[in-house]
KENU-468870 format. One record per residue (C-alpha): residue in one letter; x, y, z. Coordinates in Angstrom, 1 decimal. Layout:
// KENU-468870
+-----+--------+--------+--------+
! res !      u !      v !      w !
+-----+--------+--------+--------+
!   A !      X !      Y !      Z !
...
+-----+--------+--------+--------+
***
This chain:
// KENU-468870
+-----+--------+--------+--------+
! res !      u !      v !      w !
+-----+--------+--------+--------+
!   X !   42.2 !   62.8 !  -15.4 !
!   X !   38.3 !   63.7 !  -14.8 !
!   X !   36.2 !   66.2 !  -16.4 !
!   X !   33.9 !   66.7 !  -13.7 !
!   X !   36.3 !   69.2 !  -11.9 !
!   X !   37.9 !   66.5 !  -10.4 !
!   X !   41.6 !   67.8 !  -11.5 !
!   X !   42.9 !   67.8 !   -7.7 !
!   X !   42.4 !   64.2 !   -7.3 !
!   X !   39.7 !   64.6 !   -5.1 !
!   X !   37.0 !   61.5 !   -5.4 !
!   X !   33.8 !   62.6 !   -6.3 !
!   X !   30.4 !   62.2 !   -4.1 !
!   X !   28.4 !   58.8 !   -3.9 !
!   X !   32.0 !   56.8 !   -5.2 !
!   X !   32.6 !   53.7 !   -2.6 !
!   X !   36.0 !   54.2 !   -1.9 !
!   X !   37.9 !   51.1 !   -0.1 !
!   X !   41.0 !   52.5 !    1.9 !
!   X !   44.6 !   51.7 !    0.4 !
!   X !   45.9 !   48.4 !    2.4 !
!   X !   49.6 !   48.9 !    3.3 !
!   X !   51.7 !   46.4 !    1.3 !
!   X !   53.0 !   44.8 !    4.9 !
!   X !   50.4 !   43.4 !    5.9 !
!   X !   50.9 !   40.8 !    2.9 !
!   X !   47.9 !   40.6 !    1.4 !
!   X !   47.4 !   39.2 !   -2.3 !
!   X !   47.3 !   42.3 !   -4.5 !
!   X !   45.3 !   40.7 !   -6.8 !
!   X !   42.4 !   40.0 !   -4.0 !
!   X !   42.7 !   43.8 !   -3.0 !
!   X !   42.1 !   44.8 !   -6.7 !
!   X !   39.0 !   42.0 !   -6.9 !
!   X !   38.0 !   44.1 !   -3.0 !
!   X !   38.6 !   48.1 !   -4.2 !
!   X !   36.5 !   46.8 !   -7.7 !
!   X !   33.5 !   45.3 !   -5.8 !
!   X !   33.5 !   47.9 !   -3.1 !
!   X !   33.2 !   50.6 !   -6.0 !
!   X !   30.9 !   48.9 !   -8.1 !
!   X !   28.4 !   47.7 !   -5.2 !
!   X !   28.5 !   50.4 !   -3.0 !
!   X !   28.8 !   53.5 !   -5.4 !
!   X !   25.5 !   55.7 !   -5.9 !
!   X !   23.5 !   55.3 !   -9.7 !
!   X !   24.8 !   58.7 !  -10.2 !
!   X !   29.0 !   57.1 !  -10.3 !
!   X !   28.0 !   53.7 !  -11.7 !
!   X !   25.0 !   52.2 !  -13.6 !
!   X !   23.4 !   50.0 !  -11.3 !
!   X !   22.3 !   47.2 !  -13.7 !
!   X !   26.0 !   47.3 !  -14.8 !
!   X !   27.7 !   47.1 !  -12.0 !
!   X !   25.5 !   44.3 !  -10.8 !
!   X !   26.3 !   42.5 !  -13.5 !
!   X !   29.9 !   43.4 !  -12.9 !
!   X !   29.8 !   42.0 !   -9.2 !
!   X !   27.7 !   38.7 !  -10.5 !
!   X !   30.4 !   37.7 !  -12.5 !
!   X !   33.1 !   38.5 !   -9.9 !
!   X !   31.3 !   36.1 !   -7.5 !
!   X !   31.3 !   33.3 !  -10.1 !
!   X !   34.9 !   33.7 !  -10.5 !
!   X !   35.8 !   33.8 !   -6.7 !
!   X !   33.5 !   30.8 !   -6.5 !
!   X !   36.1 !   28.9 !   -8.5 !
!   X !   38.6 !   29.2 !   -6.0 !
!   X !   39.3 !   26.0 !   -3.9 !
!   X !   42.1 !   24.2 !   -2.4 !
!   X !   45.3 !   26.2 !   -1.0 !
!   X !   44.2 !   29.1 !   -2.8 !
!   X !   41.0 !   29.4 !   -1.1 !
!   X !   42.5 !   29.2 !    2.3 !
!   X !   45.2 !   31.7 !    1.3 !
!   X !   42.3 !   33.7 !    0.4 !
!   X !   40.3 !   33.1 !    3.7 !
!   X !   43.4 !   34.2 !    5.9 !
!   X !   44.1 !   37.6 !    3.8 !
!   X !   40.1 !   38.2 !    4.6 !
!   X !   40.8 !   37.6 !    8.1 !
!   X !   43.9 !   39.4 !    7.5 !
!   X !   42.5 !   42.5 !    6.4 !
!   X !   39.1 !   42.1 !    8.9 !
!   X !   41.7 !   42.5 !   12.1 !
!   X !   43.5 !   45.6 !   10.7 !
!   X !   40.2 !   47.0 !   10.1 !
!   X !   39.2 !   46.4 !   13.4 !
!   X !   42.4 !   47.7 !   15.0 !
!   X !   42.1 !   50.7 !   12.5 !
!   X !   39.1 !   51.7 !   14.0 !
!   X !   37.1 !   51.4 !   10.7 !
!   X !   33.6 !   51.9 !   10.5 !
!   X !   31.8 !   48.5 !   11.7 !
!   X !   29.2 !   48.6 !    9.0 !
!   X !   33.3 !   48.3 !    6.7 !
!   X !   34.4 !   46.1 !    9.1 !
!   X !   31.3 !   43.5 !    8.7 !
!   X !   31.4 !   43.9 !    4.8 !
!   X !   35.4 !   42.3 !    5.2 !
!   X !   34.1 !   39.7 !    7.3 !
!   X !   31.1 !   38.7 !    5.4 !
!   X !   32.7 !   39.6 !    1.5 !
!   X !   33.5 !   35.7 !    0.8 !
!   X !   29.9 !   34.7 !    2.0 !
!   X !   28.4 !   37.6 !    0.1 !
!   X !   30.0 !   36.7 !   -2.7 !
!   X !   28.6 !   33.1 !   -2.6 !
!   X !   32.2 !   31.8 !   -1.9 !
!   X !   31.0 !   30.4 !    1.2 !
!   X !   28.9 !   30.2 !    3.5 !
!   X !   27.7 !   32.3 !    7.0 !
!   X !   28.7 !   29.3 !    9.4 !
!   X !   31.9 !   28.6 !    7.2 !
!   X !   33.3 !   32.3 !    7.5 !
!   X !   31.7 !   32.8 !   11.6 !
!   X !   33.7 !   33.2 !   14.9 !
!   X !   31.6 !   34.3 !   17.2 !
!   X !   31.9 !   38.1 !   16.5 !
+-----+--------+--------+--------+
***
């Protein structure tokens, strides 16, 4: 698949990597593509992905999420919160665990106070 000696699989150093989310919990497939892609692209070292590109890449991810409104939008909001409570009962690493429960605000989807509980 790779030629960088990554034959086995293996994921190479400096890649973000968001953990595979088991189809029961329900969660849009499409938002978990839009999640993994952002994750990558954001979080990956210069050495994996160009930063300029991948900014760029993200940019125009948050433009489209900020089109979402309505129903879809709140679908969206409960697969966030969705996913934040697995991660939390998962035992993933808080620094992950705040990315999931600030990713629509980040994106510009929404804001701070919109998104906050009281965590």
């Amino acid at each position: 698949m790779s030629d960088n000696g990554e034959e086995n699989g293996d994921v190479p150093e400096g890649a973000a990597v968001f953990p595979e989310i088991p189809e029961e919990l329900g969660v849009d497939p499409l938002l978990l593509a839009v999640l993994h892609t952002t994750i990558f692209l954001a979080g990956s070292d210069a050495a994996i992905v160009q930063p300029d590109a991948a900014d760029e890449a993200v940019q125009q991810i948050a433009v489209y999420l900020q089109r979402l409104e309505g129903e879809r939008l709140r679908r969206v909001r409960e697969d966030m919160e969705c996913l934040s409570t697995f991660a939390r009962q998962e035992k993933w690493p808080k620094g992950l665990v705040h990315s999931l429960r600030s990713f629509l605000a980040d994106l510009g989807v929404e804001t701070d106070t919109e998104t906050s509980d009281g965590d």
